[in-house]
C-alpha positions in Angstrom: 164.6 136.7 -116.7 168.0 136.8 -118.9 170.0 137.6 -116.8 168.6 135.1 -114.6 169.4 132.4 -117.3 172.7 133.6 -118.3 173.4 133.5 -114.2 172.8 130.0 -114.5 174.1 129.3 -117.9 177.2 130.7 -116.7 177.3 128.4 -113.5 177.1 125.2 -115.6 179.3 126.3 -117.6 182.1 127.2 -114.8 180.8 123.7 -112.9 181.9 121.6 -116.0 185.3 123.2 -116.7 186.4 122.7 -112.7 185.5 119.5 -112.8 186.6 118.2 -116.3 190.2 118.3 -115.1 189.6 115.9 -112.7 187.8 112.9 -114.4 191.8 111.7 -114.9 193.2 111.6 -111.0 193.4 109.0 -108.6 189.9 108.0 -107.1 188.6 107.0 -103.9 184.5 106.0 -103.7 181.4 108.0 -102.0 181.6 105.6 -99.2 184.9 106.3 -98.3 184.8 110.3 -97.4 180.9 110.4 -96.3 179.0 108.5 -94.0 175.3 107.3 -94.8 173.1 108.5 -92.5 170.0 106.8 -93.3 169.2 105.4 -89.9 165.7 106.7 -88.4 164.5 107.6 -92.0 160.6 107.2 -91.5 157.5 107.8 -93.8 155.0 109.7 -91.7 151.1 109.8 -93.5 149.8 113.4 -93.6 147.5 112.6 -91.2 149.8 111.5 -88.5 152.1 114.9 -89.0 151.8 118.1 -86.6 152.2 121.2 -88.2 155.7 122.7 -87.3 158.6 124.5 -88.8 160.9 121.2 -89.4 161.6 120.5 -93.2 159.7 117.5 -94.1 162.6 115.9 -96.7 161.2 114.2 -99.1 163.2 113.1 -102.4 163.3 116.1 -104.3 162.8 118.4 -101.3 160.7 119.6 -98.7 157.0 118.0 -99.0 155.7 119.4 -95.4 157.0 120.9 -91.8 156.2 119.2 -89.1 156.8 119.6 -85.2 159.7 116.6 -85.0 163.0 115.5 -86.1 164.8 112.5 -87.2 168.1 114.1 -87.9 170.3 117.7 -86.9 173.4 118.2 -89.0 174.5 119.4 -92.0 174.1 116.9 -94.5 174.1 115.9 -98.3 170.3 114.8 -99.2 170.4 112.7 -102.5 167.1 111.3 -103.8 166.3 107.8 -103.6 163.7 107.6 -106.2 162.0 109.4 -108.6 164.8 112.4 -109.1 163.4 114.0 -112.4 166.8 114.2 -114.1 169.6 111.5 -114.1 172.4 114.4 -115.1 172.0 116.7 -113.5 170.6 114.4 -110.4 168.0 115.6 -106.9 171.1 116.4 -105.1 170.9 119.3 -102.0 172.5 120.3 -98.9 170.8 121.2 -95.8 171.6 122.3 -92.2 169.9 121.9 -89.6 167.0 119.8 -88.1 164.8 117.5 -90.4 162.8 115.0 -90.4 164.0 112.9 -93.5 161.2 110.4 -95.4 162.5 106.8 -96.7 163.0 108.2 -100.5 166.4 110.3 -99.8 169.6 109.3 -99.0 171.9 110.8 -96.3 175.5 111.5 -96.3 177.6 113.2 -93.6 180.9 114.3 -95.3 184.0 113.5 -93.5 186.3 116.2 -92.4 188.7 115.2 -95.4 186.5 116.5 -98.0 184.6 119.8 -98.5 180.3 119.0 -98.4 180.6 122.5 -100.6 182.8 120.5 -103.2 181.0 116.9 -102.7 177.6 119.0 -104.0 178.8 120.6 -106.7 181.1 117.7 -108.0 177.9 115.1 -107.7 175.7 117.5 -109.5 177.9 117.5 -112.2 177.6 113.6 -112.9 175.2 111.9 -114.9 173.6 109.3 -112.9 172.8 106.7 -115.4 175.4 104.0 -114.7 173.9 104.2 -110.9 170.1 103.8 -111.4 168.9 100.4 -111.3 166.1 101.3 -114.0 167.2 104.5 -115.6 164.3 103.9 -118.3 161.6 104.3 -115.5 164.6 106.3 -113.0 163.5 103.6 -110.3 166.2 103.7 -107.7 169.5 104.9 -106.5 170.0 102.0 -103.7 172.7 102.6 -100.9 175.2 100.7 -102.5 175.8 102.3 -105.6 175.7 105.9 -104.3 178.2 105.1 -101.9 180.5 103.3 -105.0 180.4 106.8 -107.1 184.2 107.3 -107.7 185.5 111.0 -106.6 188.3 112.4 -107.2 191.4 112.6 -104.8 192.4 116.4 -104.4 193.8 118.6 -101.4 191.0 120.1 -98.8 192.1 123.8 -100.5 191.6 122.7 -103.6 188.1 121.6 -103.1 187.3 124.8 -101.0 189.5 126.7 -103.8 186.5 125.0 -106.8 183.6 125.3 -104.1 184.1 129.0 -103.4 184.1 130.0 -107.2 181.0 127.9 -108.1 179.4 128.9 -104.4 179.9 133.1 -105.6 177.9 132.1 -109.0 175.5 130.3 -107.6 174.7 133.3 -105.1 174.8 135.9 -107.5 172.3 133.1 -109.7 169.8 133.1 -106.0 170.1 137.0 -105.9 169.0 137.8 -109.2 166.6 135.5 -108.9 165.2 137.0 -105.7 165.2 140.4 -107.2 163.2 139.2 -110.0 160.5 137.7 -108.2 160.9 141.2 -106.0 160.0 142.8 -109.4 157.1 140.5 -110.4 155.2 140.9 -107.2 155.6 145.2 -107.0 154.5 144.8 -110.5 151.1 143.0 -109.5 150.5 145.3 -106.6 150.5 148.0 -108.7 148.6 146.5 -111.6 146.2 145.8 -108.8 145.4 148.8 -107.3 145.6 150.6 -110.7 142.4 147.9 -111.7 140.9 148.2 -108.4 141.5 151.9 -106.8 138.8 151.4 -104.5 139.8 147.9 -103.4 141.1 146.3 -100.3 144.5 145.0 -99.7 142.8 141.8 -98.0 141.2 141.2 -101.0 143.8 140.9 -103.3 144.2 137.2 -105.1 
């Protein structure tokens, strides 16, 4: 919808001018305030998985859920291969149990820097300079995610830029919501006003 767009349009927009100021302070790397997780990452074929309600993390999100874990947190999950964009790059958050596949990475933020912050300030790089192959978007390999400069700044200061882009993005998820709300009343009705003698269980 537009406003759904401009909700978004707007968020970019506020992401860019928080962050701009920062590109000229003092850095410290990736490595330094987050810990990589990636220990017990395991690829498990379809037919060896048991239907469950664990996130099955794949690179660019949740492929299946499954019955086990290999990891409870609250983590960063950056894609390993095959994000679709370089800038803006597959970058979540998650909390919670998962069971996390060989193609993401996983970072557990130190309690000197805010995981809020870390997401939105890695989502507004461009990944190029990181990807081993950025023709064919190959691979992000451990070593140069961890080497991503970031920016030294006071824990309230990242909560201060995390909270602001955190309120956008919610009011972004909720309008969203309420369209998709919208879309499926309007097929209910459109149904039953083609079909007046239908079913429920038989809609599409």
């Amino acid at each position: 919808s537009r406003e759904a767009k401009l909700r978004n349009t707007q968020y970019w927009n506020a992401l860019y001018e928080l962050m701009s100021p920062l590109e000229n302070l003092d850095k410290d790397v990736l490595g330094n305030v987050s810990i990589s997780c990636s220990k017990g990452k395991k690829d498990l074929p379809a037919n060896k998985r048991i239907s469950g309600n664990i996130p099955y993390q794949g690179a660019n999100g949740i492929v299946d859920y499954i019955d086990s874990y290999t990891h409870e947190g609250e983590y960063l999950l950056i894609a390993r291969i095959g994000a679709p964009s370089l800038s803006p790059y597959s970058i979540r958050k998650y909390a919670g149990r998962f069971w996390a596949t060989s193609n993401v990475h996983i970072l557990k933020v130190k309690e000197t820097y805010n995981l809020q912050f870390l997401f939105h300030y890695l989502r507004s790089l461009d990944f190029t300079p990181y990807i081993n192959n950025p023709n064919s978007r190959t691979c992000l390999n451990e070593g140069s995610l961890l080497s991503i400069p970031v920016p030294k700044i006071s824990l309230e200061e990242q909560k201060r830029i995390a909270h602001i882009l955190d309120t956008i993005l919610e009011l972004k998820e909720t309008v969203e919501q309420e369209v998709e709300l919208r879309r499926k009343q309007f097929e209910y009705y459109k149904y039953w006003l083609l079909n007046p003698e239908g079913k429920l269980e038989t809609m599409p």
